[in-house]
C-alpha positions as CSV (number, residue, x, y, z in Angstrom):
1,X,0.0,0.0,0.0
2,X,1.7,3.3,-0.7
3,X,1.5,6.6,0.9
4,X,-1.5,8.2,-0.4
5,X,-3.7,5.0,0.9
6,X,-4.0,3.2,-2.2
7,X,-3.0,-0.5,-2.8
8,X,0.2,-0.7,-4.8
9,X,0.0,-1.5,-8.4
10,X,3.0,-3.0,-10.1
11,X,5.5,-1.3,-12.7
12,X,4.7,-1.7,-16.5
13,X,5.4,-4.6,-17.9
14,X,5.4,-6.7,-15.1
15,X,3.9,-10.2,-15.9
16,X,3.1,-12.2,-12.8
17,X,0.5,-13.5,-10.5
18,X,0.4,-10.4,-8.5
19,X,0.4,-7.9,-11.1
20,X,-3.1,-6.7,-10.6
21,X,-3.8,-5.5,-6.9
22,X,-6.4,-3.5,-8.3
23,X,-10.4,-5.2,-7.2
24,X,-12.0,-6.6,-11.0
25,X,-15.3,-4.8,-11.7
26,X,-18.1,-6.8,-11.6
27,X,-20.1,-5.2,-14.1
28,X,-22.7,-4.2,-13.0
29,X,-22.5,-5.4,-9.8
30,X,-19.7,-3.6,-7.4
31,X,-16.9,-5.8,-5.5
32,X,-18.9,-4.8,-2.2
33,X,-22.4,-5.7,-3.4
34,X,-21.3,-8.9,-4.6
35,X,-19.5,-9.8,-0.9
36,X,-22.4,-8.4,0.7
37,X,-25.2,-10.3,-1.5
38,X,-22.5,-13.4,-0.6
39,X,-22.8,-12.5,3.2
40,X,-26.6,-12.4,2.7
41,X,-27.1,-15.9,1.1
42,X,-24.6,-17.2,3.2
43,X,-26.6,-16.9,6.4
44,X,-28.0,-20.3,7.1
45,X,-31.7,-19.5,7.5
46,X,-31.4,-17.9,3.8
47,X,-29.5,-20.6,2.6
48,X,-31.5,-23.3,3.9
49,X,-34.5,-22.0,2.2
50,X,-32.4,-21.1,-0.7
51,X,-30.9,-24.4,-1.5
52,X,-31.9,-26.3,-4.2
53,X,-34.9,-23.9,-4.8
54,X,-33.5,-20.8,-6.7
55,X,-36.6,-19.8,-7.8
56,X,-38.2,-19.3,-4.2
57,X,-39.5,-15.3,-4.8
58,X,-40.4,-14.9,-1.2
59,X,-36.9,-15.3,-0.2
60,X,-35.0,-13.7,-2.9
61,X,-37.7,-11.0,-2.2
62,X,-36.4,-10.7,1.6
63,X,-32.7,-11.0,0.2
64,X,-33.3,-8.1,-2.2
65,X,-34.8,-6.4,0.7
66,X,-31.6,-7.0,2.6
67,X,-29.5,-5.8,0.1
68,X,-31.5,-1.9,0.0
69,X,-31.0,-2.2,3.5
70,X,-27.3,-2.3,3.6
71,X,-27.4,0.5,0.8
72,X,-27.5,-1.8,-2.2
73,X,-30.7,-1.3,-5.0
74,X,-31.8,-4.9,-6.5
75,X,-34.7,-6.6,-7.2
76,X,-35.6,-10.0,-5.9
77,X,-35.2,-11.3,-10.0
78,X,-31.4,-9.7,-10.2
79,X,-30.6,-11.6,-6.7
80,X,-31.9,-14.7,-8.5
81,X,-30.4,-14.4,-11.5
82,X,-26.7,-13.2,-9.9
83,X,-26.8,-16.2,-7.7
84,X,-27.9,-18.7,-10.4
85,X,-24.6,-17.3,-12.7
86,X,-22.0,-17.6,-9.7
87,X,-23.2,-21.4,-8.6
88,X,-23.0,-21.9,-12.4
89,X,-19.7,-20.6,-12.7
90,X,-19.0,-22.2,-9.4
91,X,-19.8,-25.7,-10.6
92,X,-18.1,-25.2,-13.7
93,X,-14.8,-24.1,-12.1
94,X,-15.0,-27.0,-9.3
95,X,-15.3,-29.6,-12.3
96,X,-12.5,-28.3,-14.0
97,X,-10.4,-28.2,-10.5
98,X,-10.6,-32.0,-10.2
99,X,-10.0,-32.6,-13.6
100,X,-7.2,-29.9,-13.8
101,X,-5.6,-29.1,-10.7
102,X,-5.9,-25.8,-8.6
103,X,-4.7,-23.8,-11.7
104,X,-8.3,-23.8,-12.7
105,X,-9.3,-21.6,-9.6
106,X,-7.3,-18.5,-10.8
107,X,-9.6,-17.3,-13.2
108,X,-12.3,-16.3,-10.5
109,X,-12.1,-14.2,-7.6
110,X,-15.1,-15.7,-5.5
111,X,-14.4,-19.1,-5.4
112,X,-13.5,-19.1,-1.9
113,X,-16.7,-17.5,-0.6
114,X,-18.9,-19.6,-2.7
115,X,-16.7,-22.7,-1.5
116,X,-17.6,-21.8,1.8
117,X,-21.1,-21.8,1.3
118,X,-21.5,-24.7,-1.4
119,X,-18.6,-26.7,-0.9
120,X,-16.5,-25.7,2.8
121,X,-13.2,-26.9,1.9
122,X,-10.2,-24.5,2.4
123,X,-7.9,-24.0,-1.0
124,X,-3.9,-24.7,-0.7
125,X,-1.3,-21.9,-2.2
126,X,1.6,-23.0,-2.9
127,X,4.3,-20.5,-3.2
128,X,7.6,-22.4,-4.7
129,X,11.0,-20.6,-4.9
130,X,14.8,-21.6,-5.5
131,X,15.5,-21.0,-1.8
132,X,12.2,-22.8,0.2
133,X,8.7,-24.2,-1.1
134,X,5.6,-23.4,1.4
135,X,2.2,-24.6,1.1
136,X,0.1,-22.2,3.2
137,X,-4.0,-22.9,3.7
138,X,-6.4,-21.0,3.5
139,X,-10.1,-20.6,5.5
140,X,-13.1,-20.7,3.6
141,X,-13.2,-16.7,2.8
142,X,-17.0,-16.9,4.4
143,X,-17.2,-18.4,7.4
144,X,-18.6,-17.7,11.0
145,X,-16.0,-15.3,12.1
146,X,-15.3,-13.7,8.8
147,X,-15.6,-12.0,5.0
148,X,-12.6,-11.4,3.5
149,X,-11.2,-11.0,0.0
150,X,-7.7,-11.3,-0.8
151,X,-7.5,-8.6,-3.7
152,X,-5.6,-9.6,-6.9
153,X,-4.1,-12.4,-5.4
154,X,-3.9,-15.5,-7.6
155,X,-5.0,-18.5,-5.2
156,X,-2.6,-20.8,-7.3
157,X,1.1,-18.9,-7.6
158,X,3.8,-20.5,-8.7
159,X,6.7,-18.0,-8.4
160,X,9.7,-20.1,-9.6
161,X,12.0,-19.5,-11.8
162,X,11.2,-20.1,-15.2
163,X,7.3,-20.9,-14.8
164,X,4.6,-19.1,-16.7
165,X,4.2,-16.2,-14.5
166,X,7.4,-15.3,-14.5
167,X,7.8,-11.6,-13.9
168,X,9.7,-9.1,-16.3
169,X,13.5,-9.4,-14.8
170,X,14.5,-5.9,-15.1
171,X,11.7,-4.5,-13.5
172,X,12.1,-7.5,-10.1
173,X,15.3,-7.4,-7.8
174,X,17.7,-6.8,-10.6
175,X,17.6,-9.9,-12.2
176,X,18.0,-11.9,-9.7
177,X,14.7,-14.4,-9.7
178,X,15.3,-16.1,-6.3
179,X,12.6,-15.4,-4.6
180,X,13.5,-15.0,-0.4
181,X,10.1,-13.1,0.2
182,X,6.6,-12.5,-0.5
183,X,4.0,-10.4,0.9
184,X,0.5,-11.0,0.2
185,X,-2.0,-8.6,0.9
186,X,-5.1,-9.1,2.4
187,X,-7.9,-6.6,2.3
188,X,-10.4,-7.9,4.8
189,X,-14.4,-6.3,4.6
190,X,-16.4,-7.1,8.2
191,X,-20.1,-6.9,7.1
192,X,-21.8,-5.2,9.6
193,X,-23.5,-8.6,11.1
194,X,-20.1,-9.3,12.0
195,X,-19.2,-6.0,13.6
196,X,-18.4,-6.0,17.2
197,X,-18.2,-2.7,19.4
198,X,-15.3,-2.8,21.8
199,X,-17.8,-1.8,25.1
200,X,-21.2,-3.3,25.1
201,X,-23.7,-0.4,25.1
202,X,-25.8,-1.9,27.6
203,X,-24.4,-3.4,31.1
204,X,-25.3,-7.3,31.5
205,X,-23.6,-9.7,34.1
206,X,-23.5,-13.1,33.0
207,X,-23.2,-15.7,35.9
208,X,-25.2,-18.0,37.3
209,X,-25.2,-15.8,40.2
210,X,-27.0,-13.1,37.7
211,X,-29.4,-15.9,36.2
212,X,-30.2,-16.6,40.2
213,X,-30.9,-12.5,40.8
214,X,-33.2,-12.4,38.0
215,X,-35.3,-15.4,39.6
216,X,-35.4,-14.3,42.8
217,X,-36.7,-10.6,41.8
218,X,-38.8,-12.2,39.8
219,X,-40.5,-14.8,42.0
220,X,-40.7,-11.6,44.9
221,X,-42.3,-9.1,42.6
222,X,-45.9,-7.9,44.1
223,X,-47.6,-5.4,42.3
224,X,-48.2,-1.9,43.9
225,X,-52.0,-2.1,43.4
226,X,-53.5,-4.6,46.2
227,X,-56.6,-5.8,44.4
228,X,-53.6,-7.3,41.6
229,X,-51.4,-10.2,42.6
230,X,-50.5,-11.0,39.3
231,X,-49.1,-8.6,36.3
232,X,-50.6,-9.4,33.4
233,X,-48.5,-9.4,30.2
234,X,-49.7,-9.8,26.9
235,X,-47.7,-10.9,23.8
236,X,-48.8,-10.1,20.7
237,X,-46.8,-10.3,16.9
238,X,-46.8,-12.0,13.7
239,X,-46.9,-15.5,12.9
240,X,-43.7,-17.5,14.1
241,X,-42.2,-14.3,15.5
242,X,-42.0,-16.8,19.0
243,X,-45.0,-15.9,21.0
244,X,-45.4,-19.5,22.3
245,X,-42.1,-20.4,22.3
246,X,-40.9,-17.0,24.8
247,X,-43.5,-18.6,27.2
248,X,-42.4,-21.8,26.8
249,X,-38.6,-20.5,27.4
250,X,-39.5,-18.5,30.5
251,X,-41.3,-21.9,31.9
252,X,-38.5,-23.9,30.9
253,X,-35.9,-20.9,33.5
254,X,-38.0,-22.2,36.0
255,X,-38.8,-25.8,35.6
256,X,-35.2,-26.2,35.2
257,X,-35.6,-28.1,32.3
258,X,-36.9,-27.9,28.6
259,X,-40.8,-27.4,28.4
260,X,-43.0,-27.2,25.6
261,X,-46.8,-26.1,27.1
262,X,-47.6,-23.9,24.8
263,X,-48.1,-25.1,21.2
264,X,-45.3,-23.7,19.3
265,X,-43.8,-24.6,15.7
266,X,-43.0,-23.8,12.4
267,X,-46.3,-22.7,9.8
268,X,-47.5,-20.5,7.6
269,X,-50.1,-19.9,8.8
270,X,-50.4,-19.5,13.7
271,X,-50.8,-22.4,15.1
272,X,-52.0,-20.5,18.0
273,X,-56.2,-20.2,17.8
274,X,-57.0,-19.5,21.1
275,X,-56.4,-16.5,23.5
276,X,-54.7,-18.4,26.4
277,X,-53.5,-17.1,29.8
278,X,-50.7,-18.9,31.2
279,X,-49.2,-19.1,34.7
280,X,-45.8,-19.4,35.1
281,X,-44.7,-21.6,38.5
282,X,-41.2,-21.6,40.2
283,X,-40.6,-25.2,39.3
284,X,-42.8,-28.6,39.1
285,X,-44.7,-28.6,42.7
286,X,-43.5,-24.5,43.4
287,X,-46.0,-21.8,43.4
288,X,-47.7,-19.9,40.4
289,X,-45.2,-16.7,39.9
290,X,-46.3,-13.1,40.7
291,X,-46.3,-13.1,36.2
292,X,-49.5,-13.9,33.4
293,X,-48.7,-14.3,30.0
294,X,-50.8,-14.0,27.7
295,X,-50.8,-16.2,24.5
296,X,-52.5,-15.1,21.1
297,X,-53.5,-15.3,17.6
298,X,-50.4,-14.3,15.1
299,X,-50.9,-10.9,13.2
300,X,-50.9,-11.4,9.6
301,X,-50.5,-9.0,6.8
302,X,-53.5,-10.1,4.7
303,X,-56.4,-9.1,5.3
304,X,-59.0,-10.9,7.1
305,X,-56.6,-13.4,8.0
306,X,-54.6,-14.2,11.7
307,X,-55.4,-12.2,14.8
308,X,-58.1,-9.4,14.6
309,X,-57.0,-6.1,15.6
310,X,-60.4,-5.1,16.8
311,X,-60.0,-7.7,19.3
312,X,-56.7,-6.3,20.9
313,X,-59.0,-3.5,23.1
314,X,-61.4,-6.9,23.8
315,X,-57.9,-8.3,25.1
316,X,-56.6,-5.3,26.9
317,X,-59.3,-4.1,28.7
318,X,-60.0,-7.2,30.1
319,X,-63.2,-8.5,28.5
320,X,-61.9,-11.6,26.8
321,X,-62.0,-15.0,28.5
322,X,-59.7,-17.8,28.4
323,X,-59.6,-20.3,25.9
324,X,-61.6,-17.7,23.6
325,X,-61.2,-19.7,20.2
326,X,-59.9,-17.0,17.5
327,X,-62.6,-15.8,14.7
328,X,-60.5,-13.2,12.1
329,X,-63.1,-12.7,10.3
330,X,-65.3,-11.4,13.6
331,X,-63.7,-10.0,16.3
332,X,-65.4,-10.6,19.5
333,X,-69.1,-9.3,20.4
334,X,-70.2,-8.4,23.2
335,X,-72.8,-11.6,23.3
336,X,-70.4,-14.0,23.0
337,X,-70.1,-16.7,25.6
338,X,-67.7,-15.9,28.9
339,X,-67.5,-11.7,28.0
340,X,-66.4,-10.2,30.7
341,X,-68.9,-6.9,31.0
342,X,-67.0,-5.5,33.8
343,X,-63.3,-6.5,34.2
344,X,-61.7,-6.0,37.5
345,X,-58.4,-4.4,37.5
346,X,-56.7,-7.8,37.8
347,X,-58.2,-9.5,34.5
348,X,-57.3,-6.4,32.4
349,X,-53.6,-6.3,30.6
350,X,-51.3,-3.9,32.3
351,X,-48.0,-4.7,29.7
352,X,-48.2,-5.2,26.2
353,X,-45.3,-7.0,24.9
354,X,-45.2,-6.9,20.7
355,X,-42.9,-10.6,19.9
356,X,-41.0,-9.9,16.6
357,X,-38.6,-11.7,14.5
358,X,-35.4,-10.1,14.3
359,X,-34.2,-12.1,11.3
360,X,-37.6,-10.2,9.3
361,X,-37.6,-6.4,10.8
362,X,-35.8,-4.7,7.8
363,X,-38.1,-6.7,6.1
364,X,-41.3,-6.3,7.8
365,X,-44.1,-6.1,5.0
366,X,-46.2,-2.8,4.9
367,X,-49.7,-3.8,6.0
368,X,-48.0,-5.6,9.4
369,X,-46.2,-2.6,10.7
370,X,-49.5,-0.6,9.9
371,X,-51.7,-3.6,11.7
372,X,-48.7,-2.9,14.7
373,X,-49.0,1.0,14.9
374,X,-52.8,0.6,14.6
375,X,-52.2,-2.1,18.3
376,X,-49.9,0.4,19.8
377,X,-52.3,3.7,19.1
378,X,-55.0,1.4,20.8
379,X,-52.5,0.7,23.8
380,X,-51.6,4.3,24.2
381,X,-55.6,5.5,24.5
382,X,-55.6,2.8,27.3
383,X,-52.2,3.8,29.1
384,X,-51.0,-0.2,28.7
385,X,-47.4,0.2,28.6
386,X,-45.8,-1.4,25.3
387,X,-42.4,-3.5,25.1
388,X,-40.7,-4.7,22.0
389,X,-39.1,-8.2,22.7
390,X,-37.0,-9.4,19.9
391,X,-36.4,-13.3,18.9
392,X,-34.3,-15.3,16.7
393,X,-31.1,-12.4,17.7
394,X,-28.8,-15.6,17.0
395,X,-30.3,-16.4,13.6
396,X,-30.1,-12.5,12.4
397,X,-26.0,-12.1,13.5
398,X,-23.5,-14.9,13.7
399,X,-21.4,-13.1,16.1
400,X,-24.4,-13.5,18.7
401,X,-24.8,-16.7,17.3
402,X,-20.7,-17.6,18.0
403,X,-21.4,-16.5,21.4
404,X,-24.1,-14.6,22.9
405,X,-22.7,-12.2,25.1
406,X,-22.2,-10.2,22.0
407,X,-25.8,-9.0,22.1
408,X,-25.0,-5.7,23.4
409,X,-21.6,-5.6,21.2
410,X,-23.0,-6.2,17.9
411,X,-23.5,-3.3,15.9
412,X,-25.9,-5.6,13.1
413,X,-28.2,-6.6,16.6
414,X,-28.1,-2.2,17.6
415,X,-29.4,-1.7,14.0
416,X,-32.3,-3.9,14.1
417,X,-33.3,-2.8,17.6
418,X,-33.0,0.9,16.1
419,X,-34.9,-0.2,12.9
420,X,-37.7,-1.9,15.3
421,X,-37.6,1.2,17.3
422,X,-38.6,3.4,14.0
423,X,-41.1,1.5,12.7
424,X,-43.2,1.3,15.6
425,X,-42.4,4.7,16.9
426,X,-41.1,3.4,20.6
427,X,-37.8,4.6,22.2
428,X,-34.6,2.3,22.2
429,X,-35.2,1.7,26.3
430,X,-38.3,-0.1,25.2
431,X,-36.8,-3.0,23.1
432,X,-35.2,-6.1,24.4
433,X,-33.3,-8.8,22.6
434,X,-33.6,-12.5,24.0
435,X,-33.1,-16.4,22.5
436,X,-36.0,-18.8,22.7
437,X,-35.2,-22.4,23.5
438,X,-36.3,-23.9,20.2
439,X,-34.3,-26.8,19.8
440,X,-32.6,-27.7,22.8
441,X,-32.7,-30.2,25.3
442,X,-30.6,-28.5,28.1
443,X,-31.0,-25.0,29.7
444,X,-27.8,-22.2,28.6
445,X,-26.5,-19.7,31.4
446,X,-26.8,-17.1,28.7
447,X,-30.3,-17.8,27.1
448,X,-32.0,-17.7,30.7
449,X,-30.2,-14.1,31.8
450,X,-31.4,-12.2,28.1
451,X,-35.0,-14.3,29.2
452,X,-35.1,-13.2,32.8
453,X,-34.0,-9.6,32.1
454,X,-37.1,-9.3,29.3
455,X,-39.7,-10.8,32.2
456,X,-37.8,-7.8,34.6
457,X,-38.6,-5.6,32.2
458,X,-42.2,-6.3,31.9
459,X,-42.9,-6.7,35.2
460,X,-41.1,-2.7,35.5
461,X,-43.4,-1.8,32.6
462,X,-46.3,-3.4,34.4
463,X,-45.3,-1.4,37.7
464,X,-45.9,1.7,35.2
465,X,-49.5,0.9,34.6
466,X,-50.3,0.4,38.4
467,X,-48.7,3.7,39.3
468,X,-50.8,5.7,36.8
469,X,-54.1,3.3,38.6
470,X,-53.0,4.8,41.8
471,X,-52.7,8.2,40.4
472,X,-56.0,8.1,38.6
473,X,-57.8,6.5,42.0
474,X,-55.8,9.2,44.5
475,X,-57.0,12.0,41.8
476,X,-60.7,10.7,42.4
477,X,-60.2,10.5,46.3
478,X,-59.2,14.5,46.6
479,X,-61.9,15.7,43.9
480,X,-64.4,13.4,46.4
C-alpha cells in the first residue's frame, strides 16, 4: 500500500500472478455488493430455504430487501439471476479443478466464498522458490468469524523461476529471480452482522449468580395495586415471531428443564387459535409466579386473516376470557359466551409485549407494521405500557450466534433494535433482545439471563401501569 492509501499496483510490464492489486469490476454489480449479496445468502436461514430452490421469490424478495437495507438497489429477479450465474460458474470451475488441478481456480475471484457456502473446503497456495517451497492454507473466505477477500491475489502462484508467470526481470530485484520473500496482501471487509463494538452499550452480568438475581426478583415481585397479585403481560406479533415459544422458554428458567406447554412450531399460517392465559410456577410442585402471559393469535398481513386487531381493546381491557377460540373474520361481540362486562383491574392487561422476528424487521411487509402502529395507538388510548421483545437475535448475527454475550456488542443486533424502534415509533429503552429455547434439550446460562431480564422488564413496565391506577384512583379520592 503506498502513501496516499491506495493499494500498490506493479511497474509496466510486469507479468506475474500479482500484477493486478487492483479489485476486478463486476459489471454491473460492485466488489462490495457482490460480498455483501455473498454474506446475505450465506446466512444459514437464507441458505437453507435457498438451497436447491433458486426460484423461491419470497426469499430472494427478503434478500433483495436485505441488500436496499445495507445500501444496495436490486430486485428479488437480479438476486436470482446473480446467484444462479455464480453457482454456475461455481460448478463449472470446481469440475474443472478436479480434472485440472488448482490452476483452474485462478480465473475467478469468489471461489473461496462460494466454496464456503456450497462446498467448505479450504484452498492450498503454494508459493515455490529456489530457496524454500511453502504450502500455506487458507479458511473458507465466508465463514462464522469472517468476510474477507484477498484482492488480486492469484489462489494458485507458482513464483519459480522459469514458470509461466514469470515476472519481467528488469523491472524484479535486478535480475535476480530467487525469490526469499513474499508479501501478500489481504484486504479484509467485516459486514456489519459481524461488527463487534469494543464496550457493550448496555451493562449485563453473565453468571449463574446473575441468572439466580433475575429469579429471585422475579419470584418476589408484588404489584403496587393490592386488588392485583398478578401482572398481566400480553404478547402479541406475527406468525412465528416466538409468542409460544418466549412462554415456553420462561417456563423452561424455572422448571429447570426444557418445556414445551404452549403449542409452538413452524407454519405459515399460527398455530396458536386460542387466547390463552398462562401461569408461570417456580418449578414442578413451586407456586404460580407473581407473572400472566398472555398467549394469542399471530398478526398477519393479509387481510382478514390471523389475529383481529379489533379484538386487541377486547384483550386489553379485560373482556376476553380464556380459551376464547380466535374468529379473524369477527372480532369478538359483546354476546359471545364468557365476556367479561366488567373487568376487574386484575383480568385487564397492564404490559403489552409486541414478539418480533429479528431475522424479518428490515423486512417487515407494509400492512403488518400498519396492523402494529394501529395495536400500539389502541395501547396508548388505554395507558398499557408497550415493550418490543426481539427473537431469533442468533439467527439475524453470527457473532451472537458464535457467542451470545455479543448481544450488546453487535453493531448488526443495535441496528435492528433501532430499525424496530422506528417502525413502531417506541424509544430504544423499550426494546429487548432475548433467545427462545427452540431446539434444545438442556438449559444455557446465557439464554435464561437475556429471558429473565425481558420478564424484569415487563414486570417494571407493568409497575408503570399500576402507578398511573393509583394516580388516577388518589386524583378521584381529593376531587371526592
Amino acid at each position: 500500500m503506498d502513501q496516499t492509501g491506495h493499494l500498490w499496483k506493479p511497474a509496466e510490464g510486469i507479468d506475474c500472478a500479482l500484477k493486478t492489486m487492483e479489485v476486478v469490476s463486476w459489471i454491473p454489480w460492485s466488489n462490495s455488493e457482490v460480498q455483501t449479496f455473498l454474506c446475505l445468502v450465506g446466512q444459514e436461514r437464507i441458505h437453507r430455504d435457498l438451497d436447491g430452490a433458486t426460484r423461491n421469490e419470497k426469499t430472494f424478495r427478503e434478500v433483495s430487501q436485505l441488500m436496499a437495507a445495507h445500501g444496495y438497489q436490486r430486485t428479488s429477479r437480479q438476486c436470482r439471476d446473480k446467484l444462479k450465474k455464480m453457482k454456475s460458474d461455481y460448478r463449472t470451475i470446481k469440475e474443472n479443478r478436479e480434472r485440472s488441478g488448482p490452476n483452474s481456480l485462478k480465473h475467478w475471484k469468489w471461489f473461496e466464498q462460494m466454496d464456503a457456502i456450497y462446498g467448505k473446503r479450504p484452498v492450498s497456495i503454494k508459493m515455490e522458490s529456489g530457496l524454500d517451497s511453502t504450502t500455506a492454507v487458507l479458511d473458507p473466505m465466508m465463514d462464522n468469524k469472517c468476510f474477507s477477500s484477498c484482492v488480486g491475489f492469484s489462489t494458485t502462484s507458482h513464483l519459480a523461476n522459469g514458470s509461466d508467470n514469470k515476472p519481467a526481470a528488469a523491472a524484479m530485484n535486478t535480475n535476480d529471480l530467487n525469490l526469499t520473500q513474499c508479501e501478500v496482501y489481504q484486504v479484509v471487509v467485516t459486514p456489519k452482522e459481524m461488527t463487534k463494538i469494543e464496550n457493550p452499550w448496555r451493562t449485563l452480568i453473565w453468571n449463574s449468580e446473575k441468572r439466580m438475581e433475575l429469579m429471585e426478583s422475579i419470584k418476589t415481585y408484588k404489584p403496587t395495586v393490592s386488588s392485583v397479585s398478578q401482572a398481566r403481560v400480553l404478547l402479541i406479533g406475527p406468525v412465528g415471531a416466538g409468542k409460544s415459544s418466549f412462554f415456553n422458554s420462561i417456563n423452561s428458567v424455572f422448571r429447570g428443564h426444557v418445556t414445551s406447554q404452549a403449542i409452538a412450531g413452524y407454519s405459515s399460517s399460527s398455530l396458536t387459535t386460542q387466547f390463552r392465559t398462562y401461569s408461570v410456577k417456580a418449578g414442578r410442585e413451586g407456586k404460580p409466579l407473581p407473572i400472566i402471559l398472555c398467549d394469542t393469535m399471530g398478526l398477519e398481513d393479509t387481510k382478514g386473516a390471523g389475529l383481529d386487531v379489533e379484538d386487541i381493546s377486547s384483550i386489553l381491557e379485560g373482556h376476553m376470557p380464556d380459551r376464547y377460540q380466535f374468529n379473524p373474520s369477527e372480532p369478538l361481540h359483546p354476546d359471545a359466551s364468557g365476556y367479561r362486562k366488567s373487568p376487574d383491574l386484575k383480568e385487564k392487561i397492564h404490559c403489552l409485549s409486541y414478539i418480533l422476528d429479528a431475522t424479518k424487521v428490515f423486512v417487515m411487509p407494509e400492512k403488518l407494521a400498519e396492523k402494529l402502529k394501529a395495536i400500539r395507538q389502541k395501547a396508548n388510548l388505554l395507558g398499557v405500557p408497550q415493550l418490543v421483545v426481539l427473537t431469533k437475535v442468533d439467527e439475524a448475527c453470527p457473532l451472537v450466534k458464535e457467542n451470545l454475550t455479543n448481544i450488546y456488542r453487535s453493531v448488526f443486533i443495535k441496528e435492528i433494535m433501532q430499525e424496530a424502534s422506528s417502525k413502531l415509533g417506541m424509544p430504544l429503552s423499550c426494546i429487548v433482545p432475548v433467545r427462545n429455547y427452540v431446539e434444545e434439550l438442556d438449559l444455557d446460562l446465557n439464554t435464561d439471563i437475556l429471558l429473565l431480564s425481558a420478564v424484569i422488564q415487563m414486570l417494571r413496565f407493568a409497575d408503570n401501569y399500576f402507578d398511573e391506577i393509583s394516580d388516577q384512583l388518589g386524583n378521584l379520592r381529593t376531587k371526592e
